[in-house]
C-alpha positions in Angstrom: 1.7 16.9 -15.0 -1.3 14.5 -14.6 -4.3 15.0 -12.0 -2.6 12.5 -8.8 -4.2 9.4 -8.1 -4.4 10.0 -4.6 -3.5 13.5 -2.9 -4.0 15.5 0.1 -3.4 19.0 1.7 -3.0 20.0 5.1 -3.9 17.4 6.9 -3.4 17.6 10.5 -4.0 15.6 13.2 -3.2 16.1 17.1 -3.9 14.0 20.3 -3.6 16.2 23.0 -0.7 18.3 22.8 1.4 15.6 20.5 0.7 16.6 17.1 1.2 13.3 14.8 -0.1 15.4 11.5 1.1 18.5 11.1 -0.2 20.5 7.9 1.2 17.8 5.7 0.4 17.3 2.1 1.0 14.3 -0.1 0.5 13.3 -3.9 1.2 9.9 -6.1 0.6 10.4 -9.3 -0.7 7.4 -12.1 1.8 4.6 -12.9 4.6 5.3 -9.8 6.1 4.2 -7.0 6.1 6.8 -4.8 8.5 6.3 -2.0 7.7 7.6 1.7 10.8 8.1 4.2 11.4 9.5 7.2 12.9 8.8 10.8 11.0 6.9 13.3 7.9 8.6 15.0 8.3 11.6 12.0 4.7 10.7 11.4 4.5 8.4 8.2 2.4 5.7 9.7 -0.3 8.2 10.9 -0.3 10.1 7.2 -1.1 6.8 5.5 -3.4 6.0 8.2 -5.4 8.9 7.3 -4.9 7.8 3.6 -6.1 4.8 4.2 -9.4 5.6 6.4 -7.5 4.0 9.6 -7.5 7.4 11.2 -9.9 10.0 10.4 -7.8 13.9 10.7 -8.7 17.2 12.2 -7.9 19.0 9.6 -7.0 19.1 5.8 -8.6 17.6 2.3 -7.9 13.9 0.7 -8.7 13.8 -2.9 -9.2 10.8 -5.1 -8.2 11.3 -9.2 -9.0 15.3 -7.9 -12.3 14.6 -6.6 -12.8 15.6 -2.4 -13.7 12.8 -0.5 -14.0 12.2 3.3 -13.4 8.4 4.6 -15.0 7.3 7.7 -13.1 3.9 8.1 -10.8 1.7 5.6 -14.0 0.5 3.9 -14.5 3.8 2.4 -11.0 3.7 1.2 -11.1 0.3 -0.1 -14.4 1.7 -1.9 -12.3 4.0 -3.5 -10.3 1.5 -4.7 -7.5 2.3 -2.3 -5.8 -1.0 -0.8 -3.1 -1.5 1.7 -0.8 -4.2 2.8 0.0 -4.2 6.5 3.2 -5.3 8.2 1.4 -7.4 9.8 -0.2 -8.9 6.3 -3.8 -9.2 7.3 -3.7 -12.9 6.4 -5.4 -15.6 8.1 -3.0 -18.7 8.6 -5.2 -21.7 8.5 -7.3 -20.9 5.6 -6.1 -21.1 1.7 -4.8 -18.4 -0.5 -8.1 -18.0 -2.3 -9.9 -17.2 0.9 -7.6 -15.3 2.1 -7.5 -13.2 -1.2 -11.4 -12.7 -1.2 -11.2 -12.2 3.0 -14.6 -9.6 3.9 -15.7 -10.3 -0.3 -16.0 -13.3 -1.2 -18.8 -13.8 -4.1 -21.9 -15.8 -3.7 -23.1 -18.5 -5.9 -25.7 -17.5 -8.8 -29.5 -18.6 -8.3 -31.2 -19.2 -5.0 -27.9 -20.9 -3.8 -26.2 -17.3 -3.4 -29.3 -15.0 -2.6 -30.8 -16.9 0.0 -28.0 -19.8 1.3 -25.6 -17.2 0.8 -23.3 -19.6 0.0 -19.3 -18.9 -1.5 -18.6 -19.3 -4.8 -15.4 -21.2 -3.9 -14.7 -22.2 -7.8 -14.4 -18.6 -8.9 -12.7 -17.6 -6.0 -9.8 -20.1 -6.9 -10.2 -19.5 -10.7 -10.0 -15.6 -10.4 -7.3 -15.6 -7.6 -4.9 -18.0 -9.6 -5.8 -15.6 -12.7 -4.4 -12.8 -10.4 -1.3 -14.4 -9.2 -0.2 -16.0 -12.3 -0.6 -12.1 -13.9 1.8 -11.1 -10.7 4.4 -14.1 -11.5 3.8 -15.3 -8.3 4.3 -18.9 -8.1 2.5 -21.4 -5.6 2.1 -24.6 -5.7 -1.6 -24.7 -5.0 -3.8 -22.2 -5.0 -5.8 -24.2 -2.2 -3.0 -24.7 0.1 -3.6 -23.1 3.8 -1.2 -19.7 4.0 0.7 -21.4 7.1 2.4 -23.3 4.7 3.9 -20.5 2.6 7.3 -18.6 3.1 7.6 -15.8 4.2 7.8 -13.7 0.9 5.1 -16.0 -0.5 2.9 -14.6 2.2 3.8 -11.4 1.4 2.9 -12.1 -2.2 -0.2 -13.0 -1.8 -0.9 -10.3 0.8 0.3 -7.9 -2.8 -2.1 -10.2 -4.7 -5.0 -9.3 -3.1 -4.4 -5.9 -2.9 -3.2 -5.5 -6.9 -6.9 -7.1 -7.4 -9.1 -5.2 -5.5 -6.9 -1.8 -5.8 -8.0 0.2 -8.9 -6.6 3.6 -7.8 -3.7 3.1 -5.6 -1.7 0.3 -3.3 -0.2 1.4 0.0 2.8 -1.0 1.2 4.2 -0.8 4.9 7.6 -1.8 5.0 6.6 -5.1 2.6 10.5 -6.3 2.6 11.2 -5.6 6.4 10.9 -9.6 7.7 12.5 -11.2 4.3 16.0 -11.8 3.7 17.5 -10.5 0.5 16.5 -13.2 -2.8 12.7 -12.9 -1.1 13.0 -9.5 -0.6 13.8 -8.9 -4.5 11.0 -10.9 -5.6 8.6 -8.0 -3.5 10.2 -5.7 -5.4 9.5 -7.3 -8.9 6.1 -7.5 -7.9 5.9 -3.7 -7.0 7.8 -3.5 -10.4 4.9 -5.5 -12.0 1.9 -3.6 -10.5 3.5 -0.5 -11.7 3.3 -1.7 -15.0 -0.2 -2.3 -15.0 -0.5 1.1 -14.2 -1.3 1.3 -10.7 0.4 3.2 -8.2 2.0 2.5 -5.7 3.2 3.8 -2.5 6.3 2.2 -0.6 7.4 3.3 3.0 10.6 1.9 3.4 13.4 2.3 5.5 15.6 0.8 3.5 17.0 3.3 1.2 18.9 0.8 -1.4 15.6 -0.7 -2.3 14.0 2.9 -2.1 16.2 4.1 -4.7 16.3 1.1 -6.7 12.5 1.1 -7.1 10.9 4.5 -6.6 9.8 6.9 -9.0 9.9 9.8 -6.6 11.0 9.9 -3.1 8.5 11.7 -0.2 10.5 12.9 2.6 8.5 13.1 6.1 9.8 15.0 9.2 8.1 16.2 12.1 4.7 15.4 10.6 5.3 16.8 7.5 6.8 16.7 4.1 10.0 18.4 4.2 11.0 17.1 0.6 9.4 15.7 -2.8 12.2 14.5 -4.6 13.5 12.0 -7.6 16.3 9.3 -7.1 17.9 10.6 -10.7 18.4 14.1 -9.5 19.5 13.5 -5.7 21.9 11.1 -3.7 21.0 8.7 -0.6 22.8 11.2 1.5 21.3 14.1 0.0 17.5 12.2 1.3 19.4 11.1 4.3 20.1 14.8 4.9 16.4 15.3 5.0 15.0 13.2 7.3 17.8 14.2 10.0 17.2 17.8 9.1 20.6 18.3 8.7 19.9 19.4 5.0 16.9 21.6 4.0 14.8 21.3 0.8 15.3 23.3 -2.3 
């Protein structure tokens, strides 16, 4: 098997006497979709948020392609070429798609213009961020038009955009199909399909296990703060994962 991507082991992470992380260990390996699942409040929003630098844990080791490293916020994440897309899509409305895609990094004209105007270079932005979604299939109309006047699964897809072009180790999706109905929701998962196949993983917490089993490679099961289960949709049933979360079935 090769070295994961991103992993980690024992993390734990308590406020007060709830305990949110609780000696839980994790692992996406090149090239997958690694689904996460799990009941509400069994801790999968805190593991990624330790993943992603979000939340920093009392406990426990995060390694990037098996190197140690410690993140102090999501910049050190992003740094590591770790990106994640938020429900909430981190997008700002009234701006275009190529500003929104270089939000926090948007490159400076050459010459004096960009040392000491610091001014954008809003022609590469555009040329590099259409370059990006045209890879991704995702069709806009322009790439200057303000995100308020997108869909709902073209906001999404630019939200995947940005992340497939600044992620070089790994992706982090938080329930990306939750607000779309069903034909926008399959075009998320062609784009998940196509970042895969530039060999990036990518990790998918989902509730919904029809798209879970449809799309992931392997399936991480999360209860009580923990993984209870690492398993593959070719070798178990939806009930069998269902089983897991409720705790009515245990891991082999």
């Amino acid at each position: 098997m090769s070295t994961p991507t991103l992993s980690a082991a024992g993390l734990r992470k308590h406020y007060g006497r709830v305990t949110a992380i609780d000696d839980a260990d994790f692992e996406v390996l090149p090239g997958e979709v690694l689904a996460v699942v799990g009941d509400n409040g069994a801790g999968k929003t805190s593991l990624i948020k330790a993943l992603s630098g979000a939340l920093i844990p009392d406990a426990g080791e995060i390694r990037v392609d098996g190197e140690p490293v410690r993140f102090r916020g999501p910049l050190d994440a992003r740094r590591c070429g770790i990106e994640t897309v938020y429900q909430d899509l981190a997008l700002a409305p009234a701006q275009d798609i190529a500003t929104n895609m270089f939000l926090g990094r948007e490159p400076r004209r050459p010459g004096v213009l960009g040392g000491v105007l610091r001014a954008v270079d809003r022609a590469r932005m555009r040329e590099q961020a259409q370059q990006v979604l045209d890879e991704l299939g995702i069709k806009i109309k322009s790439i200057t038009q303000p995100v308020e006047t997108l869909s709902g699964g073209q906001r999404q897809g630019v939200a995947v955009a940005r992340a497939a072009a600044f992620g070089s180790k790994a992706v982090i999706m938080d329930e990306p199909t939750a607000a779309l109905g069903v034909a926008e929701a399959s075009k998320v998962l062609e784009l998940i399909d196509r970042i895969r196949e530039r060999g990036l993983p990518v990790v998918l917490i989902s509730h919904n296990m029809p798209q879970v089993f449809d799309i992931a490679d392997r399936i991480h099961v999360h209860r009580l703060g923990r993984r209870v289960g690492l398993v593959s949709p070719r070798t178990h049933d939806m009930n069998e994962v269902v089983g897991l979360i409720t705790g009515a079935k245990e891991a082999a």
